[in-house]
C-alpha positions as CSV (number, residue, x, y, z in Angstrom):
1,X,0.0,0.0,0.0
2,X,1.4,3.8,-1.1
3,X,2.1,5.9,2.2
4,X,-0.5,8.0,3.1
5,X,-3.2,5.7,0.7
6,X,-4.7,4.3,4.3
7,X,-4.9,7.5,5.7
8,X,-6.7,9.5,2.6
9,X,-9.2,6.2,2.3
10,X,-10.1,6.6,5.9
11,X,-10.8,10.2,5.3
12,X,-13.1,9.8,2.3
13,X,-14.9,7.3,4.4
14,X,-15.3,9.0,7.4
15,X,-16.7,12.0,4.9
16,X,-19.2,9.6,3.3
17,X,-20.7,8.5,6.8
18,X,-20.5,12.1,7.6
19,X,-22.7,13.2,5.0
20,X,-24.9,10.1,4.7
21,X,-26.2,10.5,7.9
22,X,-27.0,14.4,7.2
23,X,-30.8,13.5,6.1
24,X,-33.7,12.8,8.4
25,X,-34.6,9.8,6.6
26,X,-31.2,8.3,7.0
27,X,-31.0,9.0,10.7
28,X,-34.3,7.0,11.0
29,X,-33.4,4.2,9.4
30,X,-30.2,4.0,11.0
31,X,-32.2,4.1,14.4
32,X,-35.3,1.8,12.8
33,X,-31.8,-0.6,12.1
34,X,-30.8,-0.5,15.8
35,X,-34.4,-1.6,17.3
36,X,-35.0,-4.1,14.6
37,X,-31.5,-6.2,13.8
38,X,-30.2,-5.3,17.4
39,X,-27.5,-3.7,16.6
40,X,-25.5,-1.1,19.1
41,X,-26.2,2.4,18.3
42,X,-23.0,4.0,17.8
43,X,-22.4,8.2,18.1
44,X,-20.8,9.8,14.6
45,X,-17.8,10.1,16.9
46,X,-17.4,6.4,17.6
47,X,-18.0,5.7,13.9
48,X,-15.4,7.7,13.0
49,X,-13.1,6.3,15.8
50,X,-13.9,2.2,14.2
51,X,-12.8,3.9,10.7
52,X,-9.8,5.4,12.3
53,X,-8.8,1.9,13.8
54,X,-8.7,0.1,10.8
55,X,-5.0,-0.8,10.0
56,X,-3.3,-1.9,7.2
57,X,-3.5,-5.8,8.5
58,X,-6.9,-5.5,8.2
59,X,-7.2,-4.3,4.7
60,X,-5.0,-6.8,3.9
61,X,-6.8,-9.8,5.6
62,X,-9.8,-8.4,4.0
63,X,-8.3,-8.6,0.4
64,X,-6.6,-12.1,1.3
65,X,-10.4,-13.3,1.6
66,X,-12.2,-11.3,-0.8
67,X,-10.0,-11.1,-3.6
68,X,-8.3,-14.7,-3.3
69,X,-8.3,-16.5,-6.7
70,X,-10.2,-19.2,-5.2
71,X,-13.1,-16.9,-4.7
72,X,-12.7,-15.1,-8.4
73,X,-15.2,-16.1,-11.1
74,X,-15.8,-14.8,-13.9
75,X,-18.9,-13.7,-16.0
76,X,-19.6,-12.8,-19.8
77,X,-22.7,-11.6,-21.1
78,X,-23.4,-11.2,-24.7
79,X,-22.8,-13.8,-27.5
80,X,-20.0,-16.3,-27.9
81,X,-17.2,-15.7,-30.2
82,X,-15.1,-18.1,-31.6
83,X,-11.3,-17.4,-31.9
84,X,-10.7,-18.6,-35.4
């Protein structure tokens, strides 16, 4: 990972859930979410505070599983074309 990449991608992050929860509608939901899947409610500051925690060793645990070329499959759409 570039110096600095972690740092800028938890900033962009932390603005997204920033200004996602700016709307009345999203704050509901977000509090609907809490009753109904009993899930903590956590403050924009603790949010922001799980972003900041994320390191490195966890973006890279998270690509070993996600991206792994076990788990890869790929799709075409549209007619088949011969090579010859």
């Amino acid at each position: 990972m570039a110096p600095g990449e972690l740092a800028a991608a938890r900033e962009q992050a932390k603005g997204q859930v920033i200004l996602s929860l700016e709307s009345t509608v999203t704050r509901l939901h977000r509090l609907a979410g809490v009753v109904l899947y009993d899930e903590p409610y956590r403050t924009l500051d603790e949010l922001c505070e799980r972003i900041d925690a994320v390191t490195e060793a966890d973006v890279a645990e998270l690509c070993a599983e996600y991206y792994a070329p076990d788990r890869q499959v790929i799709v075409r759409l549209g007619p088949e074309v011969s090579n010859g």
